[in-house]
mmCIF file of the C-alpha atoms, coordinates in Angstrom:
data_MODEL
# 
_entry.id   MODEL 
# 
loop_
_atom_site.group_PDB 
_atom_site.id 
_atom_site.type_symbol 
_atom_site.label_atom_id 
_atom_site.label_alt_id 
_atom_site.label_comp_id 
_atom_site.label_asym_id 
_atom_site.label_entity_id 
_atom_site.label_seq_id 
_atom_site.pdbx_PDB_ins_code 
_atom_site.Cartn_x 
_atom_site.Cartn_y 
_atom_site.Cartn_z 
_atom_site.occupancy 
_atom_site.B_iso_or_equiv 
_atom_site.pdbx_formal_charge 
_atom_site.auth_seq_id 
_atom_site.auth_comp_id 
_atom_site.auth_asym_id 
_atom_site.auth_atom_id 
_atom_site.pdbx_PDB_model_num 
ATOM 1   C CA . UNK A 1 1   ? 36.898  34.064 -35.998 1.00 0.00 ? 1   UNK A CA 1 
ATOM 2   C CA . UNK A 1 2   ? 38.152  31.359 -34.059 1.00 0.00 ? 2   UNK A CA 1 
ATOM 3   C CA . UNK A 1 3   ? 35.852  31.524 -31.127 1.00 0.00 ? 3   UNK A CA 1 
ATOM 4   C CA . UNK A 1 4   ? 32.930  31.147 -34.038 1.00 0.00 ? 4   UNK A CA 1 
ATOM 5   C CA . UNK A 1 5   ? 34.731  28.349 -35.434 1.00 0.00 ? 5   UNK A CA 1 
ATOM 6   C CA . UNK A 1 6   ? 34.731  26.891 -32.058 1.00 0.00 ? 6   UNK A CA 1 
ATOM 7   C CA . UNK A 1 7   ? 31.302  27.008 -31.272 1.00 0.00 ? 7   UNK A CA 1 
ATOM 8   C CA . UNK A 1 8   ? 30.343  25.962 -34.476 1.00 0.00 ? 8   UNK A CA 1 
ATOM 9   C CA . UNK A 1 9   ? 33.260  22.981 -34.530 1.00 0.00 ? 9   UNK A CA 1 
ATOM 10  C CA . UNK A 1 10  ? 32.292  19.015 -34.063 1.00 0.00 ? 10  UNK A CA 1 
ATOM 11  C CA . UNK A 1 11  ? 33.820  17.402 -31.569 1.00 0.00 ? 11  UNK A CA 1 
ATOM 12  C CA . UNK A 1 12  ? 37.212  16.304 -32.775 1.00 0.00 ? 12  UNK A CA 1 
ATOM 13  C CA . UNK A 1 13  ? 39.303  13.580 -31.935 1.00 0.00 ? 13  UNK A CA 1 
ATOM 14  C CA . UNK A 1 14  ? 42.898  13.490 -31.099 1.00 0.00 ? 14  UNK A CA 1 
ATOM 15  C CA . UNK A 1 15  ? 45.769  13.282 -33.241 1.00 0.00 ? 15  UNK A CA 1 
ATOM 16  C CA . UNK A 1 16  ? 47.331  10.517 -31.554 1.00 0.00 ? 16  UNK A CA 1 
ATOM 17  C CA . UNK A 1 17  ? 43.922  8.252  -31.541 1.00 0.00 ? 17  UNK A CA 1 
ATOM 18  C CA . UNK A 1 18  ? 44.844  6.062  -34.229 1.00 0.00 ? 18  UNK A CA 1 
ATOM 19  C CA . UNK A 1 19  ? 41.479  4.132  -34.004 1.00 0.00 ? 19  UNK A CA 1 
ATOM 20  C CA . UNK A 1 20  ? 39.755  6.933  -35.134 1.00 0.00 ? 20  UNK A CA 1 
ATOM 21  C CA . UNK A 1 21  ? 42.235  8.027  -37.555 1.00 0.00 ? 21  UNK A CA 1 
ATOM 22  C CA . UNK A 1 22  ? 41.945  4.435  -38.808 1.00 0.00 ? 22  UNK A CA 1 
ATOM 23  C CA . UNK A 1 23  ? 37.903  4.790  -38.897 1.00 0.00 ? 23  UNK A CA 1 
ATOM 24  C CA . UNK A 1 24  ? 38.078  7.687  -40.607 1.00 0.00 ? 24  UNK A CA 1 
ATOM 25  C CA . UNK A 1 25  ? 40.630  6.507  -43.210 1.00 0.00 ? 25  UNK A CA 1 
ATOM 26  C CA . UNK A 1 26  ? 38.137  3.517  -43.833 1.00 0.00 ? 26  UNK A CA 1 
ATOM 27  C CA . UNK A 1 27  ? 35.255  4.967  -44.134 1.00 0.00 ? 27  UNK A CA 1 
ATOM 28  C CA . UNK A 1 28  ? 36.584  7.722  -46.703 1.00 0.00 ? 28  UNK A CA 1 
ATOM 29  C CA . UNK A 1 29  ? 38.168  5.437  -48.606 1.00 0.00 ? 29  UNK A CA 1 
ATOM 30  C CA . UNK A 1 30  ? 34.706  3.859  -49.120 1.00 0.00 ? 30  UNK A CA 1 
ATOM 31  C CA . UNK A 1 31  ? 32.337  6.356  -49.487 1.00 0.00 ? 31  UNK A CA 1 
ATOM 32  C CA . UNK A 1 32  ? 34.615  9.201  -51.708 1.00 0.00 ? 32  UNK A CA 1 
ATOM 33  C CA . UNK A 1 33  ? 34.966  6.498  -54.770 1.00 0.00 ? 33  UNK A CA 1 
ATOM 34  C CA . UNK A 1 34  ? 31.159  5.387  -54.370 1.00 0.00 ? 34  UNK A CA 1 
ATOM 35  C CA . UNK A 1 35  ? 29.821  8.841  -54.650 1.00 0.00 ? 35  UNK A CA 1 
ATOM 36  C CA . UNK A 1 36  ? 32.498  10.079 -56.820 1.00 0.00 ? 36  UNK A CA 1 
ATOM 37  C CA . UNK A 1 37  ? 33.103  7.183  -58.949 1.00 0.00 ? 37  UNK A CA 1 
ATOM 38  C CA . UNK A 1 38  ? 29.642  5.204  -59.296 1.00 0.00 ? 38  UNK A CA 1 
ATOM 39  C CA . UNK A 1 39  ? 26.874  7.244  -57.946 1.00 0.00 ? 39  UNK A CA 1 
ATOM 40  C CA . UNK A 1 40  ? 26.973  10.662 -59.133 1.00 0.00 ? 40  UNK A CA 1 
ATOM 41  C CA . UNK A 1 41  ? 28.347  9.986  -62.628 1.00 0.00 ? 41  UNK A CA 1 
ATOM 42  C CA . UNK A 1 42  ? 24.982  7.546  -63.003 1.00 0.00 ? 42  UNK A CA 1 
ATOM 43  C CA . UNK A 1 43  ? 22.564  10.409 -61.643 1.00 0.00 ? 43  UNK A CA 1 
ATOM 44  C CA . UNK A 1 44  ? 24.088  13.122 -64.088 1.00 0.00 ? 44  UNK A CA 1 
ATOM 45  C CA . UNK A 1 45  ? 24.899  10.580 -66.887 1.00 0.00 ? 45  UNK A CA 1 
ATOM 46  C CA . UNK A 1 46  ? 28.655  11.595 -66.931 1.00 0.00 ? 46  UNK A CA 1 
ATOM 47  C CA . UNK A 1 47  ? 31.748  9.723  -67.342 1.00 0.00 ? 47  UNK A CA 1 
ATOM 48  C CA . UNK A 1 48  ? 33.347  7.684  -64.869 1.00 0.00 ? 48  UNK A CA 1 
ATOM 49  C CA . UNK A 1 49  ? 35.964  9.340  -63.435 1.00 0.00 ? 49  UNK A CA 1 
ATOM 50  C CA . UNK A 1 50  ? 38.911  7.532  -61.735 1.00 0.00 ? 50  UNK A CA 1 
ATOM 51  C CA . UNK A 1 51  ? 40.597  10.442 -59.494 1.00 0.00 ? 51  UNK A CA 1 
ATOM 52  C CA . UNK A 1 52  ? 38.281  9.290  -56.467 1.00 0.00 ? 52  UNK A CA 1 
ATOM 53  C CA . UNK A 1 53  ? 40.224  5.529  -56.778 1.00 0.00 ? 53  UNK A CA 1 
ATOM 54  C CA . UNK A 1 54  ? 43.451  7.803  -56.358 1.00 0.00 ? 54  UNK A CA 1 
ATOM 55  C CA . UNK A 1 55  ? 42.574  9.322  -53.248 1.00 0.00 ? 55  UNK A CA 1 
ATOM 56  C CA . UNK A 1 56  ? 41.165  6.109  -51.961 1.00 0.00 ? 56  UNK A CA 1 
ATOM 57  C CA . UNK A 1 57  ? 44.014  4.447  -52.270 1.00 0.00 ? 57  UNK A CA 1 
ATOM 58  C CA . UNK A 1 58  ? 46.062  7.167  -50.705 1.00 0.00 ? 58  UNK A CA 1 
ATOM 59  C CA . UNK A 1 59  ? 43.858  7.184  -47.351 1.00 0.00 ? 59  UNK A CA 1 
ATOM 60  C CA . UNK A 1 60  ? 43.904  3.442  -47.319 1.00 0.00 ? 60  UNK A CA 1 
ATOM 61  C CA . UNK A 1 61  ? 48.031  3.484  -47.528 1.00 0.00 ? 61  UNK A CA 1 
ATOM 62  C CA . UNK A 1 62  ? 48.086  5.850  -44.687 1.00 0.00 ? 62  UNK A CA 1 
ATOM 63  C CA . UNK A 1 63  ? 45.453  3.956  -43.251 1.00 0.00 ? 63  UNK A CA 1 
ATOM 64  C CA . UNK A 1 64  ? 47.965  0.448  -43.336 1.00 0.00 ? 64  UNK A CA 1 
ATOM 65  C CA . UNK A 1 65  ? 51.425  2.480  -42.761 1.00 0.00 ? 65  UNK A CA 1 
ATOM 66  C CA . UNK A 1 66  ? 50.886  5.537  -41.045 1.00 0.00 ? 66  UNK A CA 1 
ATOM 67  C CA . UNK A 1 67  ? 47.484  6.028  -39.346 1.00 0.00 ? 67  UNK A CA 1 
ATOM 68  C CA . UNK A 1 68  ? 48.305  9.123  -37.882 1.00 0.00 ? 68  UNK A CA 1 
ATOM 69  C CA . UNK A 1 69  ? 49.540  11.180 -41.075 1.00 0.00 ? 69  UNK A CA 1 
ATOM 70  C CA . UNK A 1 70  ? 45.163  10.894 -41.504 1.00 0.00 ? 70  UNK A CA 1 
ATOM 71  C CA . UNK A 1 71  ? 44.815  13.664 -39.330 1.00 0.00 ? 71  UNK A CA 1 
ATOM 72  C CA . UNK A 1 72  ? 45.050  16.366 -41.429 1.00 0.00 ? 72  UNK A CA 1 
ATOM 73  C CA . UNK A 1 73  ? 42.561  15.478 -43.798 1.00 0.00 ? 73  UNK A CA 1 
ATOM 74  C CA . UNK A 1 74  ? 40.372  14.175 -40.812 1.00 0.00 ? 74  UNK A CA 1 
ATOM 75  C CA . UNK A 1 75  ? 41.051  17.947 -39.725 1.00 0.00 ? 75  UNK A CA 1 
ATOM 76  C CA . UNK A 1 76  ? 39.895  19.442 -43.016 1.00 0.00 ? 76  UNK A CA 1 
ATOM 77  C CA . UNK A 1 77  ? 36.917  17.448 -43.401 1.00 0.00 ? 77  UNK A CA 1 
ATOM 78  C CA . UNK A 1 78  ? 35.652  17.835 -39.899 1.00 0.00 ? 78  UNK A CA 1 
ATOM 79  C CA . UNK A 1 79  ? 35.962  21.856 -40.354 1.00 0.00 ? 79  UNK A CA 1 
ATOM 80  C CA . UNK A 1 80  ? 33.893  21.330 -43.535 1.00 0.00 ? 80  UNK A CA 1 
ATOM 81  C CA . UNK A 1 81  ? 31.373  19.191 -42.232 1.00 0.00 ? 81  UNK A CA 1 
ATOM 82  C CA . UNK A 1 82  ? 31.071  21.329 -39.102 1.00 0.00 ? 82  UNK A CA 1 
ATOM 83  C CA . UNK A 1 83  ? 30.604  24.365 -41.473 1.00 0.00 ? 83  UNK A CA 1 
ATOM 84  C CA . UNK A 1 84  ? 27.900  22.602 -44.010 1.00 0.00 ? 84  UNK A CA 1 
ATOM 85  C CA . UNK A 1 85  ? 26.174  20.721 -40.264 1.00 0.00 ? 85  UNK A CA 1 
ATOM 86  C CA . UNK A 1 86  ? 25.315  24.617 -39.213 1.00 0.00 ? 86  UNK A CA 1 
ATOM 87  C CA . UNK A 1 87  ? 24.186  25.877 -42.366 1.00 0.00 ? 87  UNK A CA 1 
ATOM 88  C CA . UNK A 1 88  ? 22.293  22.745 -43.295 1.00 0.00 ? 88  UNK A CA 1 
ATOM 89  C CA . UNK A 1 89  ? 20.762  22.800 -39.523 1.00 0.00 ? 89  UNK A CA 1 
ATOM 90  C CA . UNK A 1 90  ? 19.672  26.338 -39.928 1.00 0.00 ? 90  UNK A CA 1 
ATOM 91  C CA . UNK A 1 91  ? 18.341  25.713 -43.273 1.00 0.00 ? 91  UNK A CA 1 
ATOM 92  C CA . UNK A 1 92  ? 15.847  22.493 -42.784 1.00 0.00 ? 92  UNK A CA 1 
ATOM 93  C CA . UNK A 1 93  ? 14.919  23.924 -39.473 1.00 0.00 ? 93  UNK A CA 1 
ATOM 94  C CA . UNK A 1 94  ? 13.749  27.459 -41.220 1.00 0.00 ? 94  UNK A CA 1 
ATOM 95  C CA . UNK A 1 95  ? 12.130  25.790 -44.412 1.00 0.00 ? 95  UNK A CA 1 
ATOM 96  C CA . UNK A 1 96  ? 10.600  23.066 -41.995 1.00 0.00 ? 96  UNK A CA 1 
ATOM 97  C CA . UNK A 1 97  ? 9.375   26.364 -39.445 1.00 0.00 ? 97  UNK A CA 1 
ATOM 98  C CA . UNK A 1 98  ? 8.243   28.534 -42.877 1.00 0.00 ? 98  UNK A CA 1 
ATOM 99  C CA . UNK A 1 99  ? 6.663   25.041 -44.623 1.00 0.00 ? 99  UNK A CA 1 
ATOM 100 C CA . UNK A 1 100 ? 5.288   23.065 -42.613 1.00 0.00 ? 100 UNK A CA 1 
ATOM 101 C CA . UNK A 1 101 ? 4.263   24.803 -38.990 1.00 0.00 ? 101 UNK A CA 1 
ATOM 102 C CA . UNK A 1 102 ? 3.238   28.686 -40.324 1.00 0.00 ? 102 UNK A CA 1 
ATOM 103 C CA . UNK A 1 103 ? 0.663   26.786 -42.567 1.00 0.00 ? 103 UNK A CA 1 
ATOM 104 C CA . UNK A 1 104 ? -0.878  24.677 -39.900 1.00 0.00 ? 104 UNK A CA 1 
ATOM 105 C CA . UNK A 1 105 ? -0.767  27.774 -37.519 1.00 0.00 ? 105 UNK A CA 1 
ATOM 106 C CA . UNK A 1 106 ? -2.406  29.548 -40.152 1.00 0.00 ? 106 UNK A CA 1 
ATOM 107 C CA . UNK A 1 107 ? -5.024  27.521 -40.817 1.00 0.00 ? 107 UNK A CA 1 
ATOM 108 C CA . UNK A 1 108 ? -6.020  26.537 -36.950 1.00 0.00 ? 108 UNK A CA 1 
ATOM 109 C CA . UNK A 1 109 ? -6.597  30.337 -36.521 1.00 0.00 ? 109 UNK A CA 1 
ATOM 110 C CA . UNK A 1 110 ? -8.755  30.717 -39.721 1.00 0.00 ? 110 UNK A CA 1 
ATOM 111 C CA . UNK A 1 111 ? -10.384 27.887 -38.119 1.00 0.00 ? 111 UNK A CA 1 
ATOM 112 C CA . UNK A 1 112 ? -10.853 28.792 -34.285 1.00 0.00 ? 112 UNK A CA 1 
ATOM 113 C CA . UNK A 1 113 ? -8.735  25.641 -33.497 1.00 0.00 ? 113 UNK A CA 1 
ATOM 114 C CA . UNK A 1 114 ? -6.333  27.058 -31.701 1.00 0.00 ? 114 UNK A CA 1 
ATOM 115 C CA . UNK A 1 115 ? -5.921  25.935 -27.607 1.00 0.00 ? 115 UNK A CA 1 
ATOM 116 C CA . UNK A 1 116 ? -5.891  29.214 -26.296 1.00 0.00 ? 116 UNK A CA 1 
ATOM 117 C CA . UNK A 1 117 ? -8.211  32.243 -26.615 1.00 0.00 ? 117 UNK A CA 1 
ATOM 118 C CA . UNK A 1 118 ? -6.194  35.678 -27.483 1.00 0.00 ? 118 UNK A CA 1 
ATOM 119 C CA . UNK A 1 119 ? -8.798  38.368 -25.768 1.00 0.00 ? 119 UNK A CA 1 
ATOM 120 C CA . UNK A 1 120 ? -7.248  41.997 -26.048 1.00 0.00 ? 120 UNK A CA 1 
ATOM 121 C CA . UNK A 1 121 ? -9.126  43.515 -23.125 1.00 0.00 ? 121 UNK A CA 1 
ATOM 122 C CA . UNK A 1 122 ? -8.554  41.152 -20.660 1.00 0.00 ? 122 UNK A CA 1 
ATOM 123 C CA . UNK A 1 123 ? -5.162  42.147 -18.359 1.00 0.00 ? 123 UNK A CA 1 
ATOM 124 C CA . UNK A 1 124 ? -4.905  38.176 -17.997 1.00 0.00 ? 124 UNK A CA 1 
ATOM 125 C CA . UNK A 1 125 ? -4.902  34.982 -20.063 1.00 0.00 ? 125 UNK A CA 1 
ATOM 126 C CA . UNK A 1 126 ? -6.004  32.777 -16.615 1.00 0.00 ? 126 UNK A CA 1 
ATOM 127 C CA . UNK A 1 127 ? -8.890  30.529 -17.575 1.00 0.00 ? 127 UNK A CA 1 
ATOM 128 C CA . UNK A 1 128 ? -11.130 29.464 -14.229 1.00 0.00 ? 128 UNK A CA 1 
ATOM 129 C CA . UNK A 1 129 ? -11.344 25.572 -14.504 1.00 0.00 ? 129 UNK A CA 1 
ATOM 130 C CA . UNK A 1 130 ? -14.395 24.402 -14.747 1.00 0.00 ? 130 UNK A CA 1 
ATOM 131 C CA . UNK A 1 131 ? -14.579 21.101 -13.401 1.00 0.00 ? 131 UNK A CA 1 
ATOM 132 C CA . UNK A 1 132 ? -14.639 20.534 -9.541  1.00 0.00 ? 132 UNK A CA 1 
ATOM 133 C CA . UNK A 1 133 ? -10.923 20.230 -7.428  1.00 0.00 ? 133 UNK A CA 1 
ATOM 134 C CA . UNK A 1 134 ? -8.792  17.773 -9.308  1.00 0.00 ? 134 UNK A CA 1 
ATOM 135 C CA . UNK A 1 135 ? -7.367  16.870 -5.550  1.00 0.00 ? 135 UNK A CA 1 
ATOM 136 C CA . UNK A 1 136 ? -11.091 16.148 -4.645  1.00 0.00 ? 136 UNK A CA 1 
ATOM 137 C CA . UNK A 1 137 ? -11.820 14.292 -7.773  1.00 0.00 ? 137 UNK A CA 1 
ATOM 138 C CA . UNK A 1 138 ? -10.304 10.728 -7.150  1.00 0.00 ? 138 UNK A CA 1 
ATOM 139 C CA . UNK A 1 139 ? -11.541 9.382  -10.891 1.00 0.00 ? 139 UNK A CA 1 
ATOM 140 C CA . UNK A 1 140 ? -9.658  12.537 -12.501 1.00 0.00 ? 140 UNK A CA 1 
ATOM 141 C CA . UNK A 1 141 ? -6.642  11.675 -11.246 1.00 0.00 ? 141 UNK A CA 1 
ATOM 142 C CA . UNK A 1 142 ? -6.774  8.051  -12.363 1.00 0.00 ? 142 UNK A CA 1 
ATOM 143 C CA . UNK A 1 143 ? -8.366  8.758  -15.810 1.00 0.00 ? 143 UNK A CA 1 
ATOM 144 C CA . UNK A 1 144 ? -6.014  12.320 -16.197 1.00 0.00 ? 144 UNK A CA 1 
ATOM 145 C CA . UNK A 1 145 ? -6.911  12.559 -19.860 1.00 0.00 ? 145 UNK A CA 1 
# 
């Protein structure tokens, strides 16, 4: 489990960097009470809750006294970041693949669009150029496309 964890892990810093212990104290501090407190209670039309202020002002304490007592939070969060960063990767990629590129795949062969011609009886793909000797043809190499 821990070798998957590994692979899957983002790059962590060390517990004894105090500037980005202090980064990630700040930022936190910020961002947990404006999601928490302001944003998602006015999407969802609930209440304002305070417990997000709480935890800000814990991280922000530890961010003033003790920068390094952030690490195991820092450690937490990075382990669920790293675990929603793989899922979510896998997920937009696949519904991007299944969405967006099968379709246009899809309709370029119903159209004859594609670049290459699929021929089942031939025992190679090669297509013979046929334009003269690109080393020959001075105003080919100088207007390529």
């Amino acid at each position: 489990m821990k070798n998957r964890l590994k692979n899957v892990m983002l790059p962590l810093a060390n517990s004894n960097d105090t500037r980005a212990m202090r980064s990630f104290a700040l930022t936190m501090s910020i961002a947990f009470p404006f999601v928490f407190t302001l944003l998602l209670p006015w999407l969802f039309n609930h209440a304002v809750a305070y417990w997000p202020l709480a935890v800000s002002s814990v991280l922000m304490s530890l961010y003033a006294v003790y920068p390094k007592g952030i690490y195991y939070p820092y450690y937490v969060w990075m382990i669920i970041a790293s675990v929603l960063g793989w899922f979510n990767t896998r997920l937009i990629l696949g519904l991007v693949f299944y969405i967006v590129i099968t379709p246009i795949g899809l309709i370029m062969k119903a159209l004859g669009k594609l670049q290459y011609k699929k021929q089942v009886n031939n025992q190679s793909n090669w297509v013979k150029q046929t334009h003269t000797d690109a080393r020959k043809d001075k105003k080919r190499l100088e207007e390529p496309f």
